[in-house]
C-alpha positions in Angstrom: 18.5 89.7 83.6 20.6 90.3 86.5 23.8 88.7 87.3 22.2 87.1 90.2 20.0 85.0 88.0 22.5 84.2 85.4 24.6 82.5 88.0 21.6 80.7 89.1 21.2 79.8 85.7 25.2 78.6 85.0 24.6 76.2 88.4 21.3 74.5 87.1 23.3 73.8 83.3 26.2 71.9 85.4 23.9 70.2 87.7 21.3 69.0 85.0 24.0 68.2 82.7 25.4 66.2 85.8 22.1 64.6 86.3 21.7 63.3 83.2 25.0 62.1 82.5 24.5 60.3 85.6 21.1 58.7 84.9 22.7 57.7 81.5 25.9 56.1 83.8 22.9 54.2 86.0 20.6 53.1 83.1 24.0 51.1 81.8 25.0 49.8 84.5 22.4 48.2 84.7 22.9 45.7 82.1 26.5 45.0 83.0 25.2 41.4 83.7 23.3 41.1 80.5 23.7 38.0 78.8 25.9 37.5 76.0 24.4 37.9 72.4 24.3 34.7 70.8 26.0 36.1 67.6 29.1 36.8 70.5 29.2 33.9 72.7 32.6 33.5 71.4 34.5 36.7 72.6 34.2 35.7 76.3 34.4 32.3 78.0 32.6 31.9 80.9 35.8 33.3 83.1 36.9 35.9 80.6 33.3 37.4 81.1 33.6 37.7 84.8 36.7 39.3 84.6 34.6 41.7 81.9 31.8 42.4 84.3 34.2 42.9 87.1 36.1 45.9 84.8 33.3 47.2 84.0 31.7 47.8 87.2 35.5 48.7 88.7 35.3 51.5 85.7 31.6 52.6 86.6 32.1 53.0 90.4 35.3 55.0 90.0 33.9 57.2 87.3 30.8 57.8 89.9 33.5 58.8 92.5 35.6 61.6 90.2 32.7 62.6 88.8 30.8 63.3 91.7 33.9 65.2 93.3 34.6 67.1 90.4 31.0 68.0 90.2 30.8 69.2 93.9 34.8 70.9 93.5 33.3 72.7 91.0 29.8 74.2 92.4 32.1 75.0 95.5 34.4 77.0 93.6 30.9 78.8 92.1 29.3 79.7 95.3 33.2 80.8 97.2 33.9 83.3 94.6 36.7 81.6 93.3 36.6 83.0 89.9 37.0 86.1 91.7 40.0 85.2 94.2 41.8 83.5 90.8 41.2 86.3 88.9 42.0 89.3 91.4 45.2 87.0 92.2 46.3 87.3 88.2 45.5 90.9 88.2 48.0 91.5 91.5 50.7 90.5 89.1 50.3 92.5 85.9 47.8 94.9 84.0 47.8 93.6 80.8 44.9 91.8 79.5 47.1 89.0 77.7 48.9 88.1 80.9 46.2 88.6 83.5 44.4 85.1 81.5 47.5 83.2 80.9 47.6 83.3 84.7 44.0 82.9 85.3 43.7 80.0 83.8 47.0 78.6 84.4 45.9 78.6 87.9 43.0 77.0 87.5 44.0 74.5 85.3 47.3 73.6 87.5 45.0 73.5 90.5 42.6 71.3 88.9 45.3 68.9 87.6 47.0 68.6 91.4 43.3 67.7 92.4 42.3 65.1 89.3 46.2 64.0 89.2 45.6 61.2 92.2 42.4 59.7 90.7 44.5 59.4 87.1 47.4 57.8 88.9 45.0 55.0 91.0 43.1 54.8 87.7 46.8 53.5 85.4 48.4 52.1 88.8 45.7 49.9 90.8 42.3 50.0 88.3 44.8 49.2 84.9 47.0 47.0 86.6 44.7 45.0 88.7 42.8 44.0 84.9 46.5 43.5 83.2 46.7 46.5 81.5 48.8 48.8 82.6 51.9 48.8 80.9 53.2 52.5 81.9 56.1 53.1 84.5 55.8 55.8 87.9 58.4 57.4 85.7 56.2 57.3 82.5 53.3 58.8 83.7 54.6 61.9 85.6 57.1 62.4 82.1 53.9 62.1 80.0 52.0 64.2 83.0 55.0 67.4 82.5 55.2 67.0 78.7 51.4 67.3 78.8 51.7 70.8 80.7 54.4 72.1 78.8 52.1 71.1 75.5 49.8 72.9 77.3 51.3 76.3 78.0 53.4 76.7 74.9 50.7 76.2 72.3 47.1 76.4 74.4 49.2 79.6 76.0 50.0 80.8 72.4 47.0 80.4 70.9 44.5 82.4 73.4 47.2 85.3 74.1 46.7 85.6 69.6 42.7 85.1 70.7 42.8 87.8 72.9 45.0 90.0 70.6 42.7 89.9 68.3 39.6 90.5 70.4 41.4 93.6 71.3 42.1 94.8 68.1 39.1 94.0 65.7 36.4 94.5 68.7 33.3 91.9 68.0 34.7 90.9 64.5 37.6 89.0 66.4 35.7 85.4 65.6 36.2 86.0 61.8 40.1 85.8 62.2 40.4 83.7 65.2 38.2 81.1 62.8 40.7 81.6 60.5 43.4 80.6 62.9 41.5 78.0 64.3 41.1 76.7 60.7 45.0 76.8 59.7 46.1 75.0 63.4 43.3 72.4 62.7 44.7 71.4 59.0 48.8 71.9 60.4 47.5 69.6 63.4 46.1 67.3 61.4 49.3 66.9 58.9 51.9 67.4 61.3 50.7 66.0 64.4 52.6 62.4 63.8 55.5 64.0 63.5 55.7 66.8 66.0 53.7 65.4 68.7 53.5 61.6 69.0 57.7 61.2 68.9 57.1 63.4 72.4 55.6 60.8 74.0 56.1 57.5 71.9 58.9 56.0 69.4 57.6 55.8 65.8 59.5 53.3 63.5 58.8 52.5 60.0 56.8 48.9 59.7 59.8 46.6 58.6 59.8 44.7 55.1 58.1 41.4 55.8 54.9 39.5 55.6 52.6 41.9 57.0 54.3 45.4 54.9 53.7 43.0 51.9 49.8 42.0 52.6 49.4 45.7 53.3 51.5 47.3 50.5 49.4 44.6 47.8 46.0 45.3 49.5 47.0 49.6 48.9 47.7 48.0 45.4 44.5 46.9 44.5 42.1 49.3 45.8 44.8 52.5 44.2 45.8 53.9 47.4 49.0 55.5 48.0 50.6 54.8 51.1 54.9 55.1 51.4 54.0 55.5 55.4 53.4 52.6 57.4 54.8 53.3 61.1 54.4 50.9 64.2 54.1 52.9 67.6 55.5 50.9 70.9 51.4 51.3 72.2 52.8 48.3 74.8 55.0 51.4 76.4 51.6 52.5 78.3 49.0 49.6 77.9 48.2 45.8 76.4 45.0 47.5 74.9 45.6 47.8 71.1 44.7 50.4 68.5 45.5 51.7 64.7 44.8 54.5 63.3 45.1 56.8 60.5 46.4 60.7 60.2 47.1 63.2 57.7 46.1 63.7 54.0 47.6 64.2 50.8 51.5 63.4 50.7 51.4 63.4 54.4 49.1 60.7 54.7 49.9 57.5 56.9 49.3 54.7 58.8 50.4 54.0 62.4 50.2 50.3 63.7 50.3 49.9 67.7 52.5 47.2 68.7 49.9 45.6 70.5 47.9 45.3 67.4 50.6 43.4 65.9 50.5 41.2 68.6 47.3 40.2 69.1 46.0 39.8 65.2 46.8 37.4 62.4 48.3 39.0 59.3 44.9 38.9 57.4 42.8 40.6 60.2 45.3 43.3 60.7 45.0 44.3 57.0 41.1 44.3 57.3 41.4 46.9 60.0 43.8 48.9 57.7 41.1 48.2 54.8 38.3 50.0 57.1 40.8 52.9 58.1 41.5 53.2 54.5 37.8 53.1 54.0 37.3 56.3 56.4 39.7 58.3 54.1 38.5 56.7 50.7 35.1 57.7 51.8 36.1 61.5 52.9 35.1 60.8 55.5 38.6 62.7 57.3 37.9 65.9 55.3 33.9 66.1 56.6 35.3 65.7 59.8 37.5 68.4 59.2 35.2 70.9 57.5 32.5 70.2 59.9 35.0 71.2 62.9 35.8 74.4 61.1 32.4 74.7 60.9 31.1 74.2 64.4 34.3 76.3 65.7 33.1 79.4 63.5 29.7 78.9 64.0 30.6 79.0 68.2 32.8 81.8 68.0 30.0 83.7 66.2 27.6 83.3 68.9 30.4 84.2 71.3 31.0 87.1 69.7 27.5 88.4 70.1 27.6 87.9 73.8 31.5 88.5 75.0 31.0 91.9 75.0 28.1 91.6 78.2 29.6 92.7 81.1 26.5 90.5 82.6 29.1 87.4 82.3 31.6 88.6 84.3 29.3 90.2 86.9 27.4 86.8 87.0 30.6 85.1 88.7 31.7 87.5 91.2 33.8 89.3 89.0 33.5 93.6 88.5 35.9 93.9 85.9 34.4 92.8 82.8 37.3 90.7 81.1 37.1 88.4 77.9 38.6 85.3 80.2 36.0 85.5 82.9 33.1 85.8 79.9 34.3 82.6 77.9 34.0 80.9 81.3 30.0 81.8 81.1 29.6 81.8 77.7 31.5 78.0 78.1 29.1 76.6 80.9 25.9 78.6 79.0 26.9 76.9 75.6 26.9 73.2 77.2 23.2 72.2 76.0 24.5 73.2 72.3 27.3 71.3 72.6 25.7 68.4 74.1 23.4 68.2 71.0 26.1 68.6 68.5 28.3 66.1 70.4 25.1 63.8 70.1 25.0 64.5 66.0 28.3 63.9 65.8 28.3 60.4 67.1 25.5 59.5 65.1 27.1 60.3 61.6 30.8 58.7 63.3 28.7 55.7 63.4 27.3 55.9 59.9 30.5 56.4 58.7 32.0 53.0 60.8 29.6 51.2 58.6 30.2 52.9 55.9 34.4 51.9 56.2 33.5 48.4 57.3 31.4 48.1 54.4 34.4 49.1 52.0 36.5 46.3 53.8 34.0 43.7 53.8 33.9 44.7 49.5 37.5 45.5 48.8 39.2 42.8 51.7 36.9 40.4 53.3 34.4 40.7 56.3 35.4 37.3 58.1 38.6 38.5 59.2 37.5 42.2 60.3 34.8 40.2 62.4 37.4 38.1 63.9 39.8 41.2 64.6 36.6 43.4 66.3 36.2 40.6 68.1 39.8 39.9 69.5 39.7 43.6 69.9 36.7 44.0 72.0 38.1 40.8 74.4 41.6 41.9 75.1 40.3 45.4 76.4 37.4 43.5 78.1 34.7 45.9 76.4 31.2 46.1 77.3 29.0 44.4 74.8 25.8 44.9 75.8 25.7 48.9 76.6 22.0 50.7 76.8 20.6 52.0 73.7 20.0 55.2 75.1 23.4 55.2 76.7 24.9 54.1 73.3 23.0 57.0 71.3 24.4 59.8 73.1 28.2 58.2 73.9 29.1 56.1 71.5 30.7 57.1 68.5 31.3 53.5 66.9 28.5 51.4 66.5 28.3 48.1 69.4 30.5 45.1 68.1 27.1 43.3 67.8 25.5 46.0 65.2 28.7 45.9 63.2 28.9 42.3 62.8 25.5 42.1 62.1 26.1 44.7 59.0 29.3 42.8 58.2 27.3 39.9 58.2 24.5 40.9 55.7 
């Protein structure tokens, strides 16, 4: 194969993958104005769907716009050599392998961030507010935009400088111990992350003694599940929209309430979301997750490894000097169709396993009140209830609020 026709090859990957994700985006927009399921005619009055359909179509037509100008960014960058300007520009500064890709792809990643930064800011500022949702301050977002970029370079910079360490010193064996790092930074994320990350961006306080601690506390109680962690996060900082979620394992376990959630649900129907999160961990469902990551991250560096060492990657995007940065660029764009069917297998077992933790609340808790909080949920963030089934196969990695009131229902 010559370099020529890989690159040809790399182009038609983005542009199919753009095509379909795009035909996907069309076939669901097309039932934006589907009428409401019977079993949901109470989510939405008459108004409150308008004001649905009107998001949703808001939503669509931007996502077109970024899309579409990230897609055509992108092949320009291709076909002007701009791997090759970025990387010769990193290699005018140092000869050292390490360095030479922390400024590759700082530079490409700053660049792209000064480019997507406008559409994110109309997206929180006109899109968010215009539907009542936006909560976040100017102040706010550009904090959370240079935390997010310090995040970035301290521990993505970290961790591929160690990646390319060990590429350099264990040859085409390096996957074997980046897995293993991969695998201890995934289980110190996943117990840590509450506490080391969240309090950079939001204030975490313990849920005080009251009604609500006690329906929780007595509900943990009865089914035998530890908790001494109940947080609430100030959600209402950024957004109305409302969430809860659970992190950690073991004696790091615990659950974090958004404000918002607190807001918007009755006692009993915030306790029957807790009852399907503690369903999710009761179930293992956290550890597949975790093991099946680990997994899917060794079996990717393994194919990596066998095709890294090709000079053919580098070649392929302008650039002469064969360099592990340039070739996990290729290999990234070449391993696209495998991720895209993972990504696909993934959401299909996530939505197993949503039934699977609503069924444990529905037989530990009760169903009517983890109907009535998916419902409340789905209206005050003016979700779509009637996506495309082909649409929803692919994306969705919860079951529609139909399907799981339906199995709540049985």
């Amino acid at each position: 194969m010559t370099p020529t026709l890989l690159f040809y090859i790399l182009i038609a990957i983005l542009t199919i993958n753009f095509i379909i994700d795009k035909v996907l985006d069309v076939l669901n927009e097309k039932h934006f104005d589907d009428k409401i399921p019977e079993k949901l005619a109470d989510v939405y009055d008459a108004e409150e769907y308008k004001k649905s359909q009107a998001y949703k179509k808001t939503n669509a037509q931007f996502s077109n716009i970024t899309s579409l100008f990230s897609f055509v960014l992108t092949l320009v960058f291709f076909f002007a050599d701009g791997f090759k300007l970025v990387d010769d520009f990193a290699r005018s500064y140092s000869n050292n392998s390490i360095i030479i890709a922390l400024i590759f792809f700082g530079v490409i990643m700053l660049g792209s961030d000064i480019l997507t930064t406008p559409f994110s800011y109309y997206k929180t500022f006109v899109i968010e507010e215009k539907f009542g949702f936006n909560k976040s301050t100017k102040k706010t977002f550009w904090l959370d935009k240079l935390k997010g970029w310090l995040i970035t370079i301290i521990i993505g910079g970290s961790v591929l400088a160690i990646i390319i360490w060990f590429y350099e010193q264990t040859g085409k064996n390096f996957w074997i111990y980046v897995w293993i790092l991969m695998g201890v930074f995934s289980i110190f994320i996943n117990l840590f992350y509450t506490k080391l990350i969240v309090p950079l961006f939001n204030k975490q306080t313990p849920l005080e003694d009251g009604e609500l601690k006690f329906a929780i506390e007595k509900y943990a109680k009865k089914v035998g599940f530890k908790i001494n962690n109940i947080f609430v996060i100030d959600g209402s900082k950024r957004s109305t929209k409302a969430n809860a979620y659970f992190s950690g394992f073991g004696s790091q376990k615990r659950i974090t309430l958004f404000d918002t959630l607190i807001n918007d649900l009755e006692t009993q129907e915030i306790v029957a979301v807790l009852a399907h999160e503690v369903g999710h961990y009761q179930k293992k469902h956290i550890i597949f997750n975790l093991i099946t990551s680990l997994l899917l991250t060794g079996f990717t560096l393994f194919i990596l490894s066998l095709f890294i060492n090709s000079p053919l990657l580098s070649e392929a995007l302008g650039v002469t000097i064969p360099s592990f940065h340039i070739g996990l660029i290729a290999f990234g764009i070449l391993y696209t169709p495998i991720s895209k069917i993972t990504e696909i297998i993934m959401n299909f077992i996530s939505r197993k396993f949503e039934y699977q933790a609503d069924n444990f609340a529905k037989e530990t808790f009760d169903a009517v009140p983890l109907i009535n909080s998916l419902k409340k949920l789905s209206k005050n963030s003016l979700s779509n209830l009637t996506p495309h089934k082909l649409y929803e196969f692919v994306y969705y990695s919860h079951p529609t609020l139909l399907k799981r009131i339906e199995n709540l229902e049985k």
